[in-house]
N, C-alpha and C positions, 0 to 999 in steps of 0.2 A: 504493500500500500504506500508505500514511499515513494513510489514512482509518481504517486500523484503530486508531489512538492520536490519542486526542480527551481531554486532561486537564481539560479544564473540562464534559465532559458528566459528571453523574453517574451513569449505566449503567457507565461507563469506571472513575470513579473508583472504584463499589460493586464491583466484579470487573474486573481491568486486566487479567488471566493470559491470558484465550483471544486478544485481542490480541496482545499480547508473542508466545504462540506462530505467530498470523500474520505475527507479523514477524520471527522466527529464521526461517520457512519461507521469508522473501523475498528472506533474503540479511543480510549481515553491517555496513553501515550505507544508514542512509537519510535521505536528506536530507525535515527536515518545516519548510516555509515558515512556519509562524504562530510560530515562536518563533524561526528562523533557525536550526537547531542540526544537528548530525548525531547520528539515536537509534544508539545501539550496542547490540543487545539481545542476542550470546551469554555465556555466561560468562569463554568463553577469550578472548576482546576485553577484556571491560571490566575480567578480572584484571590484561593484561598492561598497557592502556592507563593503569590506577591506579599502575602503578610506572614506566611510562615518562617520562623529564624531557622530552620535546620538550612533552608538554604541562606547562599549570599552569594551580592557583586562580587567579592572578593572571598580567596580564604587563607592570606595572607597571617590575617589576625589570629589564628588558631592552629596553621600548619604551615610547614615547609612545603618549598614543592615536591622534596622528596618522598616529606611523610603523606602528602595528598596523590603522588604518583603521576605527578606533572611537572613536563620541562621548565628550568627558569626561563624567562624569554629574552630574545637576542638580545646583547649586550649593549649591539648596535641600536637598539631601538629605545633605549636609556633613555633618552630626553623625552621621548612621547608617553611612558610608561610614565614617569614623577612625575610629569605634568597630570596626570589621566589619575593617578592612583591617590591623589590627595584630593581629589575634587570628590564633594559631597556624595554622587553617585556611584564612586565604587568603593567608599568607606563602611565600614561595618565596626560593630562594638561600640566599645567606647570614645572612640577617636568620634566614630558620627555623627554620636549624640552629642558630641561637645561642639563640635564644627555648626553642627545644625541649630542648634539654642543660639550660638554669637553670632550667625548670618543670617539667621532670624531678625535677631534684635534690629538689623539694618533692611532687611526689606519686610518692613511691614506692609499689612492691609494700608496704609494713609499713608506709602511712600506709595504703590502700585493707584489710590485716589488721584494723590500728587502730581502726578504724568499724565490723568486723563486728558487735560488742556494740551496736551506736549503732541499727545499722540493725535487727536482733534488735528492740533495744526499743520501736523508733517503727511497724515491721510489726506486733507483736504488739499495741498500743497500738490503730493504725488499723482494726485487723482485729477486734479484741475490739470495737471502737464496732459495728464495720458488722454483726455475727452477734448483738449483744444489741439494735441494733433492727430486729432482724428481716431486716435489708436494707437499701437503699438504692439508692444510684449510686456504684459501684464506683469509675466514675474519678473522683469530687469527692472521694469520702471515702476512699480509701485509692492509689489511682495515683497522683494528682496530689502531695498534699501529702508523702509517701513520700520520694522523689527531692529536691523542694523543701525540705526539711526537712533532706536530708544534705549537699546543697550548705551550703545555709545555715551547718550546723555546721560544714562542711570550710574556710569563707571563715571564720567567726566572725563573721558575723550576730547580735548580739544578739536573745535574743527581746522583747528590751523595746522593742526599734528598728520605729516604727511601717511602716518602709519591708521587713521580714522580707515582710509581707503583698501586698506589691509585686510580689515578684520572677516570679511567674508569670504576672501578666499585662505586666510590662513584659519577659520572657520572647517569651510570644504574638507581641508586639506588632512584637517585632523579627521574628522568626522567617517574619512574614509577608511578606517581602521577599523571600524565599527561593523561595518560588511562583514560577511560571511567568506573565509579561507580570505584577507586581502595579501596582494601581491608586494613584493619585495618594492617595485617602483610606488604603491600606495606608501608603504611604509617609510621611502627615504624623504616623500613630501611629506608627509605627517612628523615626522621627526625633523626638518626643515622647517617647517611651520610651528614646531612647539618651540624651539632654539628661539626664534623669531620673535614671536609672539611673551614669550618669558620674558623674553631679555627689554623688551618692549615696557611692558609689565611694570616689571620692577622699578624701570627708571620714572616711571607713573608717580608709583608708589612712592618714590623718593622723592617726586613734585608734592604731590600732598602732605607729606610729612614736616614739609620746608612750609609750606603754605596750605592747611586744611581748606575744603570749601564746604561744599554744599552738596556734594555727590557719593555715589556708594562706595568707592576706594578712599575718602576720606574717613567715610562712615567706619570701615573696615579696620583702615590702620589705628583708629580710637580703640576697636576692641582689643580688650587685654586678652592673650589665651591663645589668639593666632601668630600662626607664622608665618616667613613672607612667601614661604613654597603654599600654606596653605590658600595663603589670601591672592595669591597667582591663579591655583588651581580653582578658585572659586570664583573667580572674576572668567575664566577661560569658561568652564560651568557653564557659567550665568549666558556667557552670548551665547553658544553651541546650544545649549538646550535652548536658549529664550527665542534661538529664533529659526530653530529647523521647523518647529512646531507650525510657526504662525506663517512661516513661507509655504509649504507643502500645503497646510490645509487651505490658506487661501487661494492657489491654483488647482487643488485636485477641488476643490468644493466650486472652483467657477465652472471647469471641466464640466463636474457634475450637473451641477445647475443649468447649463446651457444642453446636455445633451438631453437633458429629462424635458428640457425648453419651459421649467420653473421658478419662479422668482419666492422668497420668501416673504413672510407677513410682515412688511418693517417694524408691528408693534410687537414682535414676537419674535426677533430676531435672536434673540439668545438661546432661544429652544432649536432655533435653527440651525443655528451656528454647533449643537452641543451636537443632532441628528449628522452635522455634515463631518466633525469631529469620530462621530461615530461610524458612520457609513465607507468612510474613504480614509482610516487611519493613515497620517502619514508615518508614521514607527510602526513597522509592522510586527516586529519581535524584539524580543526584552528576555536576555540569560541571566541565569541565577547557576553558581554553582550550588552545588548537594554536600552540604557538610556534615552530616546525619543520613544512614540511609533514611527512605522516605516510600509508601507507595501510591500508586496513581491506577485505580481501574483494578486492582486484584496485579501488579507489576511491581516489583520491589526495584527499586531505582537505587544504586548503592552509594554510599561515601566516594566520594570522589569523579562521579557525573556530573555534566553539566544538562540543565533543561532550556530548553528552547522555547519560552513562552508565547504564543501566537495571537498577540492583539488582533491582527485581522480577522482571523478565525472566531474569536473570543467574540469582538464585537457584533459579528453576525449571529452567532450560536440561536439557535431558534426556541433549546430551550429555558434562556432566558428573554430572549426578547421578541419570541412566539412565531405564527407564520407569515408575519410581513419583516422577520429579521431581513430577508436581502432586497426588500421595498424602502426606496426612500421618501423617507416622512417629518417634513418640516415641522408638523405641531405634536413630535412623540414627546409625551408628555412621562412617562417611566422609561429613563435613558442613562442607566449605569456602566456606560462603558467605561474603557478603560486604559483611553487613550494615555490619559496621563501616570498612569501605573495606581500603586496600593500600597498601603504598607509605610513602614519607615522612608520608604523611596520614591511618597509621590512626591510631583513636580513640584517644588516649591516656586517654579512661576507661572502654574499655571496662572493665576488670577491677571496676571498680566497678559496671558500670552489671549485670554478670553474678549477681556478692554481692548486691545490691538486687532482681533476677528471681528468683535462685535461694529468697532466703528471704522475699519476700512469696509467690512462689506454695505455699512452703511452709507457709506460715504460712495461707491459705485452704483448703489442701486436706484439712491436720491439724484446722482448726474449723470452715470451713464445708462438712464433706462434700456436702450435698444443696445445695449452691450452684445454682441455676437462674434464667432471663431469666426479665425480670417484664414485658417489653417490649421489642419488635423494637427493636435500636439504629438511630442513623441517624447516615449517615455525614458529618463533614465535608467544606466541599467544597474545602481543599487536595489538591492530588497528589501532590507532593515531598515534604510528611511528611503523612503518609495516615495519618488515625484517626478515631474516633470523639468527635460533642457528647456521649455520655453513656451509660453501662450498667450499667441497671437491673435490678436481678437480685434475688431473695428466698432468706432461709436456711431 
């Protein structure tokens, strides 16, 4: 049954769902050889397995790679592993919970308030380019730079700072690790771009500490407790998640919307927006290692496996979200996906990443009413975060 999940074919990657539902019909985990992993594809699995501690991002905190029966990783890939390995998301234990309480304390609910204005002005900004020439590519000219742009504000980015222009492809560049088996050439840019990006970083951090302002890398270097690998790694975090999120769902959700030829209810856009989150995840999987054996479905999964968690799958599953799981439905009103994970590890920005969906889609639907493809997109060919090179659309 593993034939039916193939992440590197693009048939698979361009529509993964009638898969995913051959493999909730097969049973509840399945071991797939070419990545080593076990897929978990129902929803009630992969809720419960996101807040279970036997597994973890990491299991540094508890074993060697010896005593866990895995290689340490290339030497050569040093710089992208410390950068990667101190960030909120693959921490575990005690480190986590201490990282998470003190970058709590800086991005609150009333810093994510704080930026609705910010985000307002650089939506309407983006969106008035894209409707006064006629068109465009959606994601160069108002996905992308959107999200990129409020991080930037949120860190205190100068925009004079030639490295502002940076952040998205040293971004990409990491990001590509994240795929499934990635290649040697992924890896010498991902390690290229953490050097970069670090060293970047740091000398930030050393402007704020000379002169504190108003922004989240001042806020950062006040708290006592971190260090400045952590407060690197949590600043790289913050873009990387904050804004693959709000780029992918904003293109695969216009995709969508224009191919269903539906607009949502503008007074009801956050139900929409949560259905379009749900329907068209852009993270389509999310690993945990097994540090505890553990079983799924009557299948003992042992210490030392890694699981495959299948958001995609998940957020279809029918039997939680009945028989119009793979119907798209702007007013679902009972919508627990799980886009943003569970557990210890959900997204701590979401809330922002929601503000930035809710009023860019509002912001095209209020000016660009007759919004239409101007050309079939095409899809890139990651699977883990699944989106599109480019959408091309005319006003």
């Amino acid at each position: 049954m593993d034939a039916a999940f193939d992440p590197w074919s693009p048939e698979f990657v361009a529509d993964p769902y009638p898969a995913y539902a051959r493999l909730r019909a097969a049973g509840r985990a399945h071991w797939y050889e070419p990545t080593r992993q076990w897929l978990i594809p129902h929803h009630e699995d992969v809720s419960a397995l996101l807040r279970d501690r036997r597994l973890g991002r990491t299991y540094t905190h508890r074993f060697t790679h010896e005593e866990f029966g895995r290689e340490a990783p290339d030497a050569a890939h040093e710089p992208f592993h410390t950068l990667n390995d101190h960030g909120l998301l693959d921490l575990e234990g005690a480190d986590h919970g201490r990282i998470r309480r003190l970058v709590s304390k800086a991005f609150t609910p009333r810093t994510v308030e704080d930026l609705a204005p910010t985000v307002r002005r650089l939506a309407a900004d983006l969106v008035g380019e894209l409707v006064a020439a006629g068109g465009g590519d959606l994601q160069a000219a108002v996905a992308e730079p959107l999200p990129v742009a409020v991080i930037a504000e949120m860190l205190g980015v100068p925009e004079a700072d030639e490295e502002r222009g940076l952040l998205r492809p040293w971004s990409a560049a990491i990001c590509g690790m994240f795929e499934l088996n990635p290649s040697e050439e992924t890896a010498r840019r991902a390690v290229r771009a953490s050097v970069e990006f670090s060293e970047y970083l740091r000398e930030l951090i050393a402007r704020r500490r000379r002169e504190p302002g108003g922004d989240l890398i001042s806020s950062l270097v006040a708290v006592e407790g971190l260090t400045e690998q952590e407060t690197v790694s949590t600043c790289v975090l913050l873009l990387n998640a904050g804004h693959e999120a709000t780029v992918n769902t904003t293109v695969n959700g216009w995709r969508t919307l224009l191919e269903h030829g539906v607009r949502p209810d503008p007074g009801k856009l956050s139900t929409a927006v949560e259905e379009l989150l749900r329907y068209d995840t852009p993270l389509q999987m999310f690993e945990r290692w097994v540090l505890d054996d553990i079983e799924v479905g009557g299948r003992v999964i042992p210490r030392g496996s890694e699981v495959a968690l299948l958001f995609g799958s998940a957020n279809r599953d029918p039997a939680r979200f009945g028989p119009t799981a793979d119907t798209l439905d702007l007013t679902r009103a009972d919508n627990p996906h799980l886009t943003f994970g569970a557990g210890i590890h959900y997204c701590l920005g979401a809330p922002l990443a929601r503000l930035e969906l809710t009023t860019v889609f509002d912001e095209l639907l209020r000016r660009a009413p007759g919004l239409r493809l101007a050309a079939e997109p095409v899809r890139k060919p990651g699977y883990v975060i699944r989106g599109f090179e480019e959408l091309l659309v005319e006003v």
